[in-house]
C-alpha positions as CSV (number, residue, x, y, z in Angstrom):
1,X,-140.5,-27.5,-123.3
2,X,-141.4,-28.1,-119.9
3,X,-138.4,-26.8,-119.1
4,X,-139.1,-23.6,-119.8
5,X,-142.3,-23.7,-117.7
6,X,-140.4,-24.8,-114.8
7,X,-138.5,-21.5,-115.4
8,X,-141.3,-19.3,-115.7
9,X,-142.7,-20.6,-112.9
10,X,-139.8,-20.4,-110.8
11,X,-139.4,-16.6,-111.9
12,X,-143.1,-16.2,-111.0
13,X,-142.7,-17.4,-107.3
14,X,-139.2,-15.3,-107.2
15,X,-141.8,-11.9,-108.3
16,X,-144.0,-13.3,-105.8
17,X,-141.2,-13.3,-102.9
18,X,-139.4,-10.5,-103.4
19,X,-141.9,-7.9,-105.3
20,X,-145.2,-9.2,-104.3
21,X,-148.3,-11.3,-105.2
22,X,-149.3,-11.5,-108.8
23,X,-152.8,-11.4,-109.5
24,X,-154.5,-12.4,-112.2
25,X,-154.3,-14.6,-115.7
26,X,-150.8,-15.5,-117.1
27,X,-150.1,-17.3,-119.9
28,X,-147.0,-19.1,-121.3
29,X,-146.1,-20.6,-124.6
30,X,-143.4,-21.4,-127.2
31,X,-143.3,-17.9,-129.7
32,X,-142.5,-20.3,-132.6
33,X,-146.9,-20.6,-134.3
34,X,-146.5,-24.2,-136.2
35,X,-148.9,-26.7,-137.5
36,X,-149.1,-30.5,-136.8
37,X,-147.6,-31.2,-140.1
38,X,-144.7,-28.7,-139.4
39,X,-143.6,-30.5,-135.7
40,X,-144.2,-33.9,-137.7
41,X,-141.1,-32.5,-139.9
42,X,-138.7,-31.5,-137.4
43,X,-139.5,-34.9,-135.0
44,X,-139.6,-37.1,-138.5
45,X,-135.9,-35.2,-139.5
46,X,-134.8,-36.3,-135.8
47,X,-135.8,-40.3,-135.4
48,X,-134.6,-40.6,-139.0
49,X,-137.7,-40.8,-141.1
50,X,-137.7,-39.3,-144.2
51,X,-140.1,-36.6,-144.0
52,X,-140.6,-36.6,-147.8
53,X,-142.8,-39.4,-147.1
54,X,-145.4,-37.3,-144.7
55,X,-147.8,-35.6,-146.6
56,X,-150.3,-32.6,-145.7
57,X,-153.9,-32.5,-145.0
58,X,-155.2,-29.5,-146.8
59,X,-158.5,-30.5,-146.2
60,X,-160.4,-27.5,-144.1
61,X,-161.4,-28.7,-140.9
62,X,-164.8,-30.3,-141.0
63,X,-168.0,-28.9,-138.9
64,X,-167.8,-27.6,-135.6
65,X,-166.2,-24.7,-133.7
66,X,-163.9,-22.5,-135.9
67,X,-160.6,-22.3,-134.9
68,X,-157.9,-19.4,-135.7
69,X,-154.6,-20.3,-137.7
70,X,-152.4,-18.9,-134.8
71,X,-153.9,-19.7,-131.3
72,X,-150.6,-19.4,-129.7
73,X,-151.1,-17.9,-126.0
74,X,-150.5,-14.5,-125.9
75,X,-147.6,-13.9,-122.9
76,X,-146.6,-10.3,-123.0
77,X,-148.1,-9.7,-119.3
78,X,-145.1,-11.7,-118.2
79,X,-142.1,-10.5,-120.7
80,X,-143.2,-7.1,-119.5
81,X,-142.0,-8.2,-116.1
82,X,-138.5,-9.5,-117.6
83,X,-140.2,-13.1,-117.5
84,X,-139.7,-16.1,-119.7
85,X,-137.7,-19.0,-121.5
86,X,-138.0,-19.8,-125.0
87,X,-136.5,-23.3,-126.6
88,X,-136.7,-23.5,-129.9
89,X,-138.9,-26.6,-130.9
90,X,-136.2,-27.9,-133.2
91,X,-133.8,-27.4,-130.4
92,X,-136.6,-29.2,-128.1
93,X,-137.0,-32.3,-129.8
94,X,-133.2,-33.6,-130.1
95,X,-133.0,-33.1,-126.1
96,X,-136.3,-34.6,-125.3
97,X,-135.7,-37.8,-127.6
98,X,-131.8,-37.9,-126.0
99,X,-131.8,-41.1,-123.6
100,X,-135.0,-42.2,-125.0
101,X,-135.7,-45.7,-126.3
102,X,-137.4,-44.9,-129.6
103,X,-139.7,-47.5,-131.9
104,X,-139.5,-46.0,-135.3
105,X,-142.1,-45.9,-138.0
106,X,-141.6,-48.5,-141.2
107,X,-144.1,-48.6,-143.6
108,X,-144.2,-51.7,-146.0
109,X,-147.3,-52.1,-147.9
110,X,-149.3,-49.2,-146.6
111,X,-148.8,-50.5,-142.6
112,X,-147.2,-49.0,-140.2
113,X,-144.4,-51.2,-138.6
114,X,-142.5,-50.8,-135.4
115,X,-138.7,-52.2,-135.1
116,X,-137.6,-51.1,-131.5
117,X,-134.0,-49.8,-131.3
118,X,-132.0,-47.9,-128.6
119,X,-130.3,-43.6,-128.3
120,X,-127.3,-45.0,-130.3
121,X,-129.3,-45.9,-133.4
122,X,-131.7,-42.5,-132.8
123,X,-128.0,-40.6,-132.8
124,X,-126.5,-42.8,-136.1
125,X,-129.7,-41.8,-137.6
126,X,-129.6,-38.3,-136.6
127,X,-126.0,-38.3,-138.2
128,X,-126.8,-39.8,-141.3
């Protein structure tokens, strides 16, 4: 969540300040590793699409560089200085979508539809 890198960064310019420059590389990220398909399931769950209807890609990815299953950033530099915010991304998504005028997904017939609706219907959905 952006967020959290606004408190990171704050917490690196109050180091900065009051114990002296940092130097070098630091990286930042959410602790939770998840795939495309797994964030699909948690933002489906929350604009009320039924998740049973997204389905997997198990196909390998195709030519090209290989990538690692976890490529998370690695951010113990800063914990070790007491640094760092962590929302949960199922905690995230509720409060980023909160306020926001959503078009959800419909699929007739193999399309994709839009119908636009406003935060009351995202919350009825949400409840339901």
């Amino acid at each position: 969540m952006t967020d959290d890198v606004a408190v990171v960064l704050r917490q690196m310019l109050d180091y900065h300040f009051m114990k002296g420059p940092l130097t070098g590389i630091y990286h930042w990220s959410g602790s939770e590793p998840m795939t495309k398909y797994e964030m699909s399931l948690v933002f489906a769950k929350e604009i009320g699409f039924d998740p049973a209807r997204l389905v997997p890609d198990a196909t390998p990815p195709g030519s090209g560089a290989s990538r690692p299953k976890d490529c998370h950033l690695d951010s113990s530099l800063l914990e070790s200085l007491g640094m760092g915010q962590r929302t949960p991304f199922a905690v995230a998504i509720p409060r980023i979508l909160e306020g926001v005028k959503m078009a959800p997904l419909r699929c007739t017939r193999g399309r994709a539809e839009h119908d636009t609706f406003y935060p009351e219907k995202v919350a009825k959905n949400r409840s339901s």
